[in-house]
SEKOL-985520 format. One record per atom (N, C-alpha, C): chain; x, y, z; residue number from 1; atom name. Coordinates in Angstrom, 2 decimals, m for minus. Layout:
SEKOL-985520
+------+---------+---------+---------+-------+------+
: nuba :      c1 :      c2 :      c3 : titor : zafi :
+------+---------+---------+---------+-------+------+
:    A :       X :       Y :       Z :   NUM :   CA :
...
+------+---------+---------+---------+-------+------+
END
This chain:
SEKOL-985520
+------+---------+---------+---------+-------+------+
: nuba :      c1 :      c2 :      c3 : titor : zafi :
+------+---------+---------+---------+-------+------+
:    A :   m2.70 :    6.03 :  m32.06 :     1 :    N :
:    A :   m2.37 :    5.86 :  m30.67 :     1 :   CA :
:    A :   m2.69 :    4.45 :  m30.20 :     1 :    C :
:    A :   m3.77 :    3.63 :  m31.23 :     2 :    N :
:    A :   m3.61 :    2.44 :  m30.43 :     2 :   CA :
:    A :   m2.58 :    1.02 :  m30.64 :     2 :    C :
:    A :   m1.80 :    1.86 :  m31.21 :     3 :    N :
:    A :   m0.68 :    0.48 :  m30.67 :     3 :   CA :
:    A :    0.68 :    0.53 :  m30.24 :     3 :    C :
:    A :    0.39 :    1.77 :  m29.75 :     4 :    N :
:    A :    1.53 :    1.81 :  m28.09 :     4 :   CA :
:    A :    1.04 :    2.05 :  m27.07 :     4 :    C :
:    A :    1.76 :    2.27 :  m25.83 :     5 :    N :
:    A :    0.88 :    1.55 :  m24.26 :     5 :   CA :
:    A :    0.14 :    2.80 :  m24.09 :     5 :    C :
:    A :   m0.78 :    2.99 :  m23.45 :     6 :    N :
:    A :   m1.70 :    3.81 :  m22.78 :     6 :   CA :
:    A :   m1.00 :    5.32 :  m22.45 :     6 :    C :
:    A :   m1.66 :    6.00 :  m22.17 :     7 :    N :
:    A :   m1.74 :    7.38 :  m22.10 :     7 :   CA :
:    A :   m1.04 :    6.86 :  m20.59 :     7 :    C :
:    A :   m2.02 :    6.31 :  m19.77 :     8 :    N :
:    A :   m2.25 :    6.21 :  m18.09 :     8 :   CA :
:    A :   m1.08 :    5.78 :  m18.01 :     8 :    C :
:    A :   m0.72 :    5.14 :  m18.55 :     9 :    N :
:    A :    1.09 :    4.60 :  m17.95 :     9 :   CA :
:    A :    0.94 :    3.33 :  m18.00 :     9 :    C :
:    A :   m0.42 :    2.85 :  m17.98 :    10 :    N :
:    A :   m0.69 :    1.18 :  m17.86 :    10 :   CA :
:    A :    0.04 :    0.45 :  m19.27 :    10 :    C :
:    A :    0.43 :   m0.68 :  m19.21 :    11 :    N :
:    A :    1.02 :   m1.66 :  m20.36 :    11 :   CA :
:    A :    0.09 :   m2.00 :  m21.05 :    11 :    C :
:    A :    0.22 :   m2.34 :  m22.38 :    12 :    N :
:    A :   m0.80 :   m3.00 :  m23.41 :    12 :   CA :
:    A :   m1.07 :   m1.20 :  m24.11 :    12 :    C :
:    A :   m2.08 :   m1.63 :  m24.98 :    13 :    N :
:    A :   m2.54 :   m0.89 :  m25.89 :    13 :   CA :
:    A :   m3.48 :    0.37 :  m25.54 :    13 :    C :
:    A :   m3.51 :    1.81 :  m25.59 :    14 :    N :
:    A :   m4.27 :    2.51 :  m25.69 :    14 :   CA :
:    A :   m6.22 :    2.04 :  m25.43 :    14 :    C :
:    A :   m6.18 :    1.20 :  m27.13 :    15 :    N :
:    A :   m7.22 :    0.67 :  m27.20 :    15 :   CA :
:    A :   m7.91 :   m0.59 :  m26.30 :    15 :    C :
:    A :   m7.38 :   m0.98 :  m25.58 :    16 :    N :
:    A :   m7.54 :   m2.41 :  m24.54 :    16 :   CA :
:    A :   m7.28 :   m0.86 :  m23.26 :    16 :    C :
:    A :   m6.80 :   m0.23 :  m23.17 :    17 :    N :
:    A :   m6.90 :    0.13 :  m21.88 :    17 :   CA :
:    A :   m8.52 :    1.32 :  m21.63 :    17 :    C :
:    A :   m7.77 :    3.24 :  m21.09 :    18 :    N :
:    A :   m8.59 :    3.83 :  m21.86 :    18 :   CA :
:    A :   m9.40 :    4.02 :  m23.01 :    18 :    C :
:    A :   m8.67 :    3.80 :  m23.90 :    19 :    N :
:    A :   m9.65 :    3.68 :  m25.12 :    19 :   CA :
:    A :  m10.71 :    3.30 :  m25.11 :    19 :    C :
:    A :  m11.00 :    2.55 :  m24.10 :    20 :    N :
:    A :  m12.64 :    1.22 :  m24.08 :    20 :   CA :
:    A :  m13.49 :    2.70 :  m23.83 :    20 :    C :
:    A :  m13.20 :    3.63 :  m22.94 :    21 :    N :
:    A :  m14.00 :    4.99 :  m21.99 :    21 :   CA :
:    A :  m14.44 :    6.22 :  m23.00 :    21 :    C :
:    A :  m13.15 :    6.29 :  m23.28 :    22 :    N :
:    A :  m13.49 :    7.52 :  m24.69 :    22 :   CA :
:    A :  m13.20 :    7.43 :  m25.85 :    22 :    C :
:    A :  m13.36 :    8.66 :  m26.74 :    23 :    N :
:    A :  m14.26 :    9.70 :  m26.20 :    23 :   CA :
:    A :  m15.46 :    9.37 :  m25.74 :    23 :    C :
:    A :  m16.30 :    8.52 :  m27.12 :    24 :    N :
:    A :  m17.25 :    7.54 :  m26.91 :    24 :   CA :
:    A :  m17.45 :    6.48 :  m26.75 :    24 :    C :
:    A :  m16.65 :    5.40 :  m25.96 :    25 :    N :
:    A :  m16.35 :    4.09 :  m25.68 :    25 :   CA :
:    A :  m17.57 :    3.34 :  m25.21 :    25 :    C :
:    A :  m17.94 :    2.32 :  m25.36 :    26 :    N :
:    A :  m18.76 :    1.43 :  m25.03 :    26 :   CA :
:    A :  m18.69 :    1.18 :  m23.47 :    26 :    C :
:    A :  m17.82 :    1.23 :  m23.14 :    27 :    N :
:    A :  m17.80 :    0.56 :  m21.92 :    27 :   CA :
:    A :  m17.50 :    1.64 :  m20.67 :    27 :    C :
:    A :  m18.34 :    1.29 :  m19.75 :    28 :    N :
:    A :  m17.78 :    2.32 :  m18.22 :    28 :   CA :
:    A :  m16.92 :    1.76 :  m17.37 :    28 :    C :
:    A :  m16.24 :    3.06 :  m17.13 :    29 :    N :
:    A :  m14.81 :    2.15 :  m16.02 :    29 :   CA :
:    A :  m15.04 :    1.59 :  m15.00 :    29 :    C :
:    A :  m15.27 :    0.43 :  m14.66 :    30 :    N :
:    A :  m15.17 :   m0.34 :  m13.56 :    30 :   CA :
:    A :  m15.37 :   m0.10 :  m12.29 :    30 :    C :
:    A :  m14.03 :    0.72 :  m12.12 :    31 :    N :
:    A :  m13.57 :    1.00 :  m10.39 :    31 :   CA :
:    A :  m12.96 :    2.55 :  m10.89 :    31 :    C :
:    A :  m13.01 :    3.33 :  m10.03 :    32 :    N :
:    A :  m12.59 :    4.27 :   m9.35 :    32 :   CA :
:    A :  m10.83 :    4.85 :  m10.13 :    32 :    C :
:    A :  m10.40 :    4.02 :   m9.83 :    33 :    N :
:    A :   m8.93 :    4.41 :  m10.18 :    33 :   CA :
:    A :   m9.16 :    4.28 :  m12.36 :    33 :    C :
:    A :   m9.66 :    3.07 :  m12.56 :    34 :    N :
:    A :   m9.88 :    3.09 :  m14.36 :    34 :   CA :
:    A :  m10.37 :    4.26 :  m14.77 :    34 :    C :
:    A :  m11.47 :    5.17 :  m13.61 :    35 :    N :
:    A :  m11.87 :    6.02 :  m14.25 :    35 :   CA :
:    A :  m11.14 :    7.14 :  m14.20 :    35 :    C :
:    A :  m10.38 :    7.41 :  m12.77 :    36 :    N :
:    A :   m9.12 :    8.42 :  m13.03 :    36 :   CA :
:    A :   m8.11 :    7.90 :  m13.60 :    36 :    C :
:    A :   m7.71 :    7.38 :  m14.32 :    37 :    N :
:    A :   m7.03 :    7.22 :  m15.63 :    37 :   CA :
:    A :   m7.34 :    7.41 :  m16.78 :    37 :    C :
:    A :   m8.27 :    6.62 :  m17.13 :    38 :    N :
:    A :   m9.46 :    7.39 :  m18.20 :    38 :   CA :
:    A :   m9.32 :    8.64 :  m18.32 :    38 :    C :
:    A :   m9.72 :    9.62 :  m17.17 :    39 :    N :
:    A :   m9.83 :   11.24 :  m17.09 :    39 :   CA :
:    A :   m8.40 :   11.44 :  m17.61 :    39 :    C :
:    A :   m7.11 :   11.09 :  m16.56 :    40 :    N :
:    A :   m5.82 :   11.92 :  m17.18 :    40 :   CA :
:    A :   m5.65 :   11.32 :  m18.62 :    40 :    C :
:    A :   m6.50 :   10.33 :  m19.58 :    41 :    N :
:    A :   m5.76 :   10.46 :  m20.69 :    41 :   CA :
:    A :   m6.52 :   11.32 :  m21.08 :    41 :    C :
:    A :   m8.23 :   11.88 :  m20.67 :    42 :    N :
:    A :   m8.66 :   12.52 :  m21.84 :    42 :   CA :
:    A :   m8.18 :   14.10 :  m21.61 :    42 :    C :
:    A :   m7.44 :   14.40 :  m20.59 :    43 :    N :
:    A :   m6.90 :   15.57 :  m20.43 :    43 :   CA :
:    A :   m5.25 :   15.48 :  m21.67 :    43 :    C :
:    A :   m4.68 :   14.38 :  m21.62 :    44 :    N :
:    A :   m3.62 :   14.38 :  m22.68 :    44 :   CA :
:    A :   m4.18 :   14.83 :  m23.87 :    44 :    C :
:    A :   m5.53 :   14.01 :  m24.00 :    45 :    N :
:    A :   m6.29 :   14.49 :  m25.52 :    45 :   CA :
:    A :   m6.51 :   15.87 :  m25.81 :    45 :    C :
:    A :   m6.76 :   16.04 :  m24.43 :    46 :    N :
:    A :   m7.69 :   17.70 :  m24.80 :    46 :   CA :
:    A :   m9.43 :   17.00 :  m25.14 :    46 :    C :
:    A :   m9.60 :   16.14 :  m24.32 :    47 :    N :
:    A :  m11.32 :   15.78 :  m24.62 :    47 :   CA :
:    A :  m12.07 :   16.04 :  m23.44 :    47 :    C :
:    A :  m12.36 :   17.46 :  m23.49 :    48 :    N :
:    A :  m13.20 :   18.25 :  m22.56 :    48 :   CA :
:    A :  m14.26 :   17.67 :  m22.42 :    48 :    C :
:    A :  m14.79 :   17.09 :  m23.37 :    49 :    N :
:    A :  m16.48 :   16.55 :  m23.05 :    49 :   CA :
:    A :  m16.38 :   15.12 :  m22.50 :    49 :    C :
:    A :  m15.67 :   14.47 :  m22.35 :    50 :    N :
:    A :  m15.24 :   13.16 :  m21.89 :    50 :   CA :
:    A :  m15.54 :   13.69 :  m20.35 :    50 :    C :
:    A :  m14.23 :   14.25 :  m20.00 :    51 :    N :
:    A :  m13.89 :   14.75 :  m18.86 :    51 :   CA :
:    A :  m15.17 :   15.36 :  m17.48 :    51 :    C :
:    A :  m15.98 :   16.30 :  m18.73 :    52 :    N :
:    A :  m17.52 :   16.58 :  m18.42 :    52 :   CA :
:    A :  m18.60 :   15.70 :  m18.28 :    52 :    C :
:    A :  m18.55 :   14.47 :  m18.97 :    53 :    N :
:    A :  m19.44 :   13.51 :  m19.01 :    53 :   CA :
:    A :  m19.31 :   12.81 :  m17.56 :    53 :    C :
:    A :  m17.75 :   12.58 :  m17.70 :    54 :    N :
:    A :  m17.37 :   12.12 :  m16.46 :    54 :   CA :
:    A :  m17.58 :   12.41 :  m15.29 :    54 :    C :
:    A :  m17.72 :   13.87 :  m14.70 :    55 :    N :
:    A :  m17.62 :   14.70 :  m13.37 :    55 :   CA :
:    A :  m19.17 :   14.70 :  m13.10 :    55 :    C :
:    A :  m19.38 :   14.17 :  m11.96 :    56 :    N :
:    A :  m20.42 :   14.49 :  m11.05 :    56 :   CA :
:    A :  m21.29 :   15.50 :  m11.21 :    56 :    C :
:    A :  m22.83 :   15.81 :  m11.48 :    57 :    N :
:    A :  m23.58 :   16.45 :  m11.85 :    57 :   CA :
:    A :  m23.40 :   17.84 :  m10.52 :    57 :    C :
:    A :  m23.47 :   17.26 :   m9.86 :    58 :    N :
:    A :  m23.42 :   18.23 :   m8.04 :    58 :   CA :
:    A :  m21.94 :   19.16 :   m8.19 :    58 :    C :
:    A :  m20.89 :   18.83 :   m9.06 :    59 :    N :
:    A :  m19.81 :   19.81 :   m9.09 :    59 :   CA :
:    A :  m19.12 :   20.13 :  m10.32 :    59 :    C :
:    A :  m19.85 :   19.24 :  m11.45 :    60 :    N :
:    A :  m19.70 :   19.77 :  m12.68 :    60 :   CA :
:    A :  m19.79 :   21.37 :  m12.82 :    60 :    C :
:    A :  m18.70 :   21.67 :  m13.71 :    61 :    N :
:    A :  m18.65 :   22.99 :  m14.35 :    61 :   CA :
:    A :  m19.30 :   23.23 :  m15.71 :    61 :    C :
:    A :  m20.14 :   24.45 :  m15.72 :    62 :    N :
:    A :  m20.98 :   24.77 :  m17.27 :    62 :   CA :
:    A :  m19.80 :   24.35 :  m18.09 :    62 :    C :
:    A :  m18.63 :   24.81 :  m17.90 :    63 :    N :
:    A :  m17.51 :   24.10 :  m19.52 :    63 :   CA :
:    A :  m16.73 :   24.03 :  m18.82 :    63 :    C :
:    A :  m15.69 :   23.59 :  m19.79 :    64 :    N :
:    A :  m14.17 :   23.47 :  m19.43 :    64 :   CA :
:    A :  m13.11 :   23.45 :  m20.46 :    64 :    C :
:    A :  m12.46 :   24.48 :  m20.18 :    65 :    N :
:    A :  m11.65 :   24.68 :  m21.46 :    65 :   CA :
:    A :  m10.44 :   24.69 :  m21.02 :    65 :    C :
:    A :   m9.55 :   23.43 :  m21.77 :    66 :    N :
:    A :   m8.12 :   22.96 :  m21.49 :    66 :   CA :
:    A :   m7.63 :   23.96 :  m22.00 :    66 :    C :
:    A :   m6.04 :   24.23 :  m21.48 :    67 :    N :
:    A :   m4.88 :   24.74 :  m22.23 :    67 :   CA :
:    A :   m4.13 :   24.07 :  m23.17 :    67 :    C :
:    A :   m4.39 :   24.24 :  m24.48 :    68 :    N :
:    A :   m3.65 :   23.22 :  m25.41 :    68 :   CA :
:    A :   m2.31 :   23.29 :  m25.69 :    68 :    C :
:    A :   m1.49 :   24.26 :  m24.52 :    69 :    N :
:    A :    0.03 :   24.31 :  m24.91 :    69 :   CA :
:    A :    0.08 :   23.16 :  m23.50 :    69 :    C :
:    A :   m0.79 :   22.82 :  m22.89 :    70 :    N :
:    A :   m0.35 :   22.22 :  m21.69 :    70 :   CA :
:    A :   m0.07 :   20.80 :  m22.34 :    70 :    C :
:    A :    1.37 :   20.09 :  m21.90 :    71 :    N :
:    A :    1.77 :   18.83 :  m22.09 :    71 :   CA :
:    A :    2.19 :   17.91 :  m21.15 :    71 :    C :
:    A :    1.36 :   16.83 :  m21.03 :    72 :    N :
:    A :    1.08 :   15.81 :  m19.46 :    72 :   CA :
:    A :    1.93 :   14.91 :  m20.20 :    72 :    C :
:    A :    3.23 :   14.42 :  m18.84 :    73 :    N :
:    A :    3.55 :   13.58 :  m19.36 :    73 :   CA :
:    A :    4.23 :   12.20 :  m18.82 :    73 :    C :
:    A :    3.20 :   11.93 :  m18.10 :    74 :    N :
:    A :    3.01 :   10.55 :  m17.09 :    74 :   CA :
:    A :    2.17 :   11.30 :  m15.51 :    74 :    C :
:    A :    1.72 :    9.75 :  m15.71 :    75 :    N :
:    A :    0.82 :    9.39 :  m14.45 :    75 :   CA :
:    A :    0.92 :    8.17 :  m13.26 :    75 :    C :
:    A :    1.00 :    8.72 :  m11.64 :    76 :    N :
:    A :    1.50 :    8.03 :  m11.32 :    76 :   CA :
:    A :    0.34 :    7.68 :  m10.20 :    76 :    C :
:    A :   m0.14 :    6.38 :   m9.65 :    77 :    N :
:    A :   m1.13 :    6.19 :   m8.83 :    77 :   CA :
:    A :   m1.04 :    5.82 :   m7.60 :    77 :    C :
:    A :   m0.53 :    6.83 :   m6.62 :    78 :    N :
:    A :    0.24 :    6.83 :   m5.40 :    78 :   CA :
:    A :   m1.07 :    5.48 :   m4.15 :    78 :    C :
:    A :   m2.17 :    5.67 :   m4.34 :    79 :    N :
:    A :   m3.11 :    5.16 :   m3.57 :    79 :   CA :
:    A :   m4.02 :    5.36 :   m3.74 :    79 :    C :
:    A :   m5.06 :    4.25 :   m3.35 :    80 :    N :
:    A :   m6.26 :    3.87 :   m3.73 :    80 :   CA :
:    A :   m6.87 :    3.64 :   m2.52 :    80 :    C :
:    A :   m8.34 :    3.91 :   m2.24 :    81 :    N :
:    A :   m9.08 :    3.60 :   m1.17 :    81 :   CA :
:    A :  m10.57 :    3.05 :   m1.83 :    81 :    C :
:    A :  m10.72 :    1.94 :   m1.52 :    82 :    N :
:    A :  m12.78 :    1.86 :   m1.69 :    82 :   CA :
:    A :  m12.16 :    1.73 :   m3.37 :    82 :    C :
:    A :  m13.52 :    2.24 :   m3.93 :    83 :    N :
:    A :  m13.84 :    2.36 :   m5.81 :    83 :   CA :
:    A :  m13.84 :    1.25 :   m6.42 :    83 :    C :
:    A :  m14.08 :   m0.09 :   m5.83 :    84 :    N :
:    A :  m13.93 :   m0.81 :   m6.41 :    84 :   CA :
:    A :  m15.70 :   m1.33 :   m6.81 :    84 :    C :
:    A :  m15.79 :   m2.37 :   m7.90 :    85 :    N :
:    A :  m17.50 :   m2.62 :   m8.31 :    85 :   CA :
:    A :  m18.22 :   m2.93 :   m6.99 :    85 :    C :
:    A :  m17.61 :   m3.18 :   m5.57 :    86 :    N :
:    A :  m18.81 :   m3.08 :   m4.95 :    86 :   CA :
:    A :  m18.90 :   m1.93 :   m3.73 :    86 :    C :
:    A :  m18.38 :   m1.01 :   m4.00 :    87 :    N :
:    A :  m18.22 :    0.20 :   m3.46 :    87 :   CA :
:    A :  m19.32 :    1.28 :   m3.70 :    87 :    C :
:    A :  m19.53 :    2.54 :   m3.73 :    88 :    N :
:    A :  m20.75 :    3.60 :   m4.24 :    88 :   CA :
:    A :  m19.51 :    4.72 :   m3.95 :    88 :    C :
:    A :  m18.33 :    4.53 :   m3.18 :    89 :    N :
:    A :  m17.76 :    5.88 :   m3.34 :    89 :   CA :
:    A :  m15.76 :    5.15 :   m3.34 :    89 :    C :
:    A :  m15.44 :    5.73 :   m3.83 :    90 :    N :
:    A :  m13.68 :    5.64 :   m3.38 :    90 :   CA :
:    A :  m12.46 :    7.18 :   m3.41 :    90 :    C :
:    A :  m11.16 :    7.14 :   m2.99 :    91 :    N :
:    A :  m10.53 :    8.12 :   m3.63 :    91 :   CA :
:    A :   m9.55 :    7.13 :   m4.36 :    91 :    C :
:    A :   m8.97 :    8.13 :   m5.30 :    92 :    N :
:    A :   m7.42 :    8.06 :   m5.68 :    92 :   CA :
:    A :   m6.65 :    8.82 :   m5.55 :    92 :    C :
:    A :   m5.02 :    8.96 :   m5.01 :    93 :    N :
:    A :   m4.29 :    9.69 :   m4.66 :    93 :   CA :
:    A :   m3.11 :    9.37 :   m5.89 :    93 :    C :
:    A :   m3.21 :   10.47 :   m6.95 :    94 :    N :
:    A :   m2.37 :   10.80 :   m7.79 :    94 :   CA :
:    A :   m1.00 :   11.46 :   m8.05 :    94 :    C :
:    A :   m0.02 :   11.42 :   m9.17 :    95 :    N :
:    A :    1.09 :   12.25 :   m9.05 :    95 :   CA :
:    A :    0.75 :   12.68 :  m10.75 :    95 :    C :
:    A :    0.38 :   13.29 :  m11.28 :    96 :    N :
:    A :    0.46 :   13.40 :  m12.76 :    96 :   CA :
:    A :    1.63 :   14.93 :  m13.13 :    96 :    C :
:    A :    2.30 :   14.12 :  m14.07 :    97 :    N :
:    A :    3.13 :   15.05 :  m14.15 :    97 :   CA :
:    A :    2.87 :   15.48 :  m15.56 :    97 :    C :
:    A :    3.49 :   16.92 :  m15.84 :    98 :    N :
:    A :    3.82 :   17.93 :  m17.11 :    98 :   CA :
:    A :    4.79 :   18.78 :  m16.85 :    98 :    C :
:    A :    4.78 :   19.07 :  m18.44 :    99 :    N :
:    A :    6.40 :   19.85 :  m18.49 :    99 :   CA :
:    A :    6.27 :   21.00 :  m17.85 :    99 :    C :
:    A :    7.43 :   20.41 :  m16.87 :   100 :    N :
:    A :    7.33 :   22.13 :  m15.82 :   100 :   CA :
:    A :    6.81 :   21.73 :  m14.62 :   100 :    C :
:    A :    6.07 :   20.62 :  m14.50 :   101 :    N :
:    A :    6.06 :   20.15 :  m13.19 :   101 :   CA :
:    A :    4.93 :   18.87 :  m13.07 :   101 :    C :
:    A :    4.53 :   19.18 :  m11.54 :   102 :    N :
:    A :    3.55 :   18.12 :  m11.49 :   102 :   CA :
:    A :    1.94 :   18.43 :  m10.64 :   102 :    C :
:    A :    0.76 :   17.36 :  m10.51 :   103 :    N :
:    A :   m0.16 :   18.18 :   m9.75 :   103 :   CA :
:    A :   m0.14 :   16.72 :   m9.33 :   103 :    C :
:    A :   m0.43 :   17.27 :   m7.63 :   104 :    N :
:    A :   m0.79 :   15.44 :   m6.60 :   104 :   CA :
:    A :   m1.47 :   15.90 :   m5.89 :   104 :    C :
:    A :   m2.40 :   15.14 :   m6.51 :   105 :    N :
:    A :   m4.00 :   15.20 :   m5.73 :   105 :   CA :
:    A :   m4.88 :   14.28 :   m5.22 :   105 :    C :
:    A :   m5.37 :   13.63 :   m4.27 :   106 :    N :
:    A :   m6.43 :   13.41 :   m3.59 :   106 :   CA :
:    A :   m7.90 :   13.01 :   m4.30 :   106 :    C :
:    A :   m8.52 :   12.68 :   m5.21 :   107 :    N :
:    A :   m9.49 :   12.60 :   m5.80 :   107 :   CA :
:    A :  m11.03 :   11.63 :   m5.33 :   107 :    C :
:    A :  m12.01 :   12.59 :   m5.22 :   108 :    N :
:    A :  m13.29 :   11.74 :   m4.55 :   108 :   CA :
:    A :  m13.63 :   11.48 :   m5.76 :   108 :    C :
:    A :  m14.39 :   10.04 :   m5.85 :   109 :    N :
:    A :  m15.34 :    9.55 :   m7.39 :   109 :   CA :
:    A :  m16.72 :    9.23 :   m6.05 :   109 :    C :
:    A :  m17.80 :    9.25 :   m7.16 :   110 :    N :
:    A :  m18.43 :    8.38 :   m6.45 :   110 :   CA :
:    A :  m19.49 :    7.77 :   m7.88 :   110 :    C :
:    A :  m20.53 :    6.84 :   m7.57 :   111 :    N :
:    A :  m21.51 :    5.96 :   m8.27 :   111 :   CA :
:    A :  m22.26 :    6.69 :   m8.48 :   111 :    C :
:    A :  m23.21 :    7.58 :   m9.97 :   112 :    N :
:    A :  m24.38 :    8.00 :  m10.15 :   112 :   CA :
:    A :  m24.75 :    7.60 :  m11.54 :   112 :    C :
:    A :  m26.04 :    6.64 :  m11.15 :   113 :    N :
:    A :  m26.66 :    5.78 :  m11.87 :   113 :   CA :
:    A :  m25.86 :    4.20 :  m12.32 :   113 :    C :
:    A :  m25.08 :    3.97 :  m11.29 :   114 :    N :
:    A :  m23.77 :    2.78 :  m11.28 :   114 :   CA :
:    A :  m22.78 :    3.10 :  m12.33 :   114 :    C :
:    A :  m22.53 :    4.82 :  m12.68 :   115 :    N :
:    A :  m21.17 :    4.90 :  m13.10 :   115 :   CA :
:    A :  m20.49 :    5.57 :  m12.26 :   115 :    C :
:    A :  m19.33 :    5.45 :  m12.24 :   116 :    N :
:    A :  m18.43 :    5.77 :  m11.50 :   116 :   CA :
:    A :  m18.20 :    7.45 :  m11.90 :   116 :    C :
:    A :  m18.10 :    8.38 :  m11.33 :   117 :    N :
:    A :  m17.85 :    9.77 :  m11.75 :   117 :   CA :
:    A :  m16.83 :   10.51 :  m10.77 :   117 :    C :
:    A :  m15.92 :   11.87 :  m10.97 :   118 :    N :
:    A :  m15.61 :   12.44 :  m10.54 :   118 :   CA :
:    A :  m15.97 :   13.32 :   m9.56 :   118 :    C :
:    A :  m15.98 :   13.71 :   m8.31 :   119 :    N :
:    A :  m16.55 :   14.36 :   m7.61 :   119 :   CA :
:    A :  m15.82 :   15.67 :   m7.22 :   119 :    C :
:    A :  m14.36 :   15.90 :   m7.03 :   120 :    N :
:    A :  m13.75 :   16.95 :   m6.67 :   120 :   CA :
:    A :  m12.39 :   16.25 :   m5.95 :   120 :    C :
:    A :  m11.46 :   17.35 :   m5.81 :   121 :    N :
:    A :  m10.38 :   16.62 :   m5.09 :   121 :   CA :
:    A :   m9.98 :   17.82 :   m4.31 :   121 :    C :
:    A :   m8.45 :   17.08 :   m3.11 :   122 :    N :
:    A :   m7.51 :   17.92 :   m2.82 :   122 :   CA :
:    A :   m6.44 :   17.94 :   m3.16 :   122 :    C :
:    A :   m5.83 :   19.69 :   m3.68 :   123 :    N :
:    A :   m4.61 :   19.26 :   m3.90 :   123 :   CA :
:    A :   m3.49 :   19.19 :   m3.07 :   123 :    C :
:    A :   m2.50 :   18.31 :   m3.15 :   124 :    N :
:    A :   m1.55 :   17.97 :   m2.07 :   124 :   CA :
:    A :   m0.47 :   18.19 :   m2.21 :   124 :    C :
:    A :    0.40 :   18.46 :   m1.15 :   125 :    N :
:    A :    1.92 :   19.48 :   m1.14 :   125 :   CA :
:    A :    2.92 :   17.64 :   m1.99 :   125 :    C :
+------+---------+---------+---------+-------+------+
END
């Protein structure tokens, strides 16, 4: 996977984009929106523990178990608020689509321990 463009939809390589995040990547996402991208590729993966590492201790779930017939297939990043490195909270307002349809959602991150994490979202008509 790393030498065609990203899961996220972003240009360049898998590995230069997400890849840096998971599963076990060296590096933490930046801002807010890198890290919801990050998340929808590790949902393409099926990398539940990524996803878990990722989400906020306060609304983390004991597990999470993907549907592996489920197939995502683009991501679209309607708007951004805040999340950037000198922020502590932002949203992103998503369109991610799969076969059969799509989910657009609203997403809170916020900063714990200066990483950026998932907090919960809304979903939107």
């Amino acid at each position: 996977m790393t030498t065609r463009s990203c899961t996220c939809g972003r240009p360049g390589t898998y590995g230069d984009c997400c890849g840096r995040y998971l599963p076990m990547g060296a590096a933490a996402a930046p801002t807010a929106e890198a890290l919801m991208r990050s998340r929808y590729s590790a949902f393409v993966m099926g990398d539940a523990g990524y996803l878990l590492r990722t989400w906020h201790p306060r609304t983390r779930p004991g597990r999470l178990e993907l549907d592996a017939e489920m197939r995502w297939t683009g991501l679209e990043i309607l708007d951004t608020s805040d999340g950037s490195a000198f922020h502590t909270t932002g949203t992103v307002t998503f369109r991610a689509s799969y076969r059969g349809g799509s989910l657009h959602e609203r997403s809170r991150f916020e900063r714990v321990d200066g990483a950026w994490v998932y907090v919960d979202g809304d979903i939107l008509d």
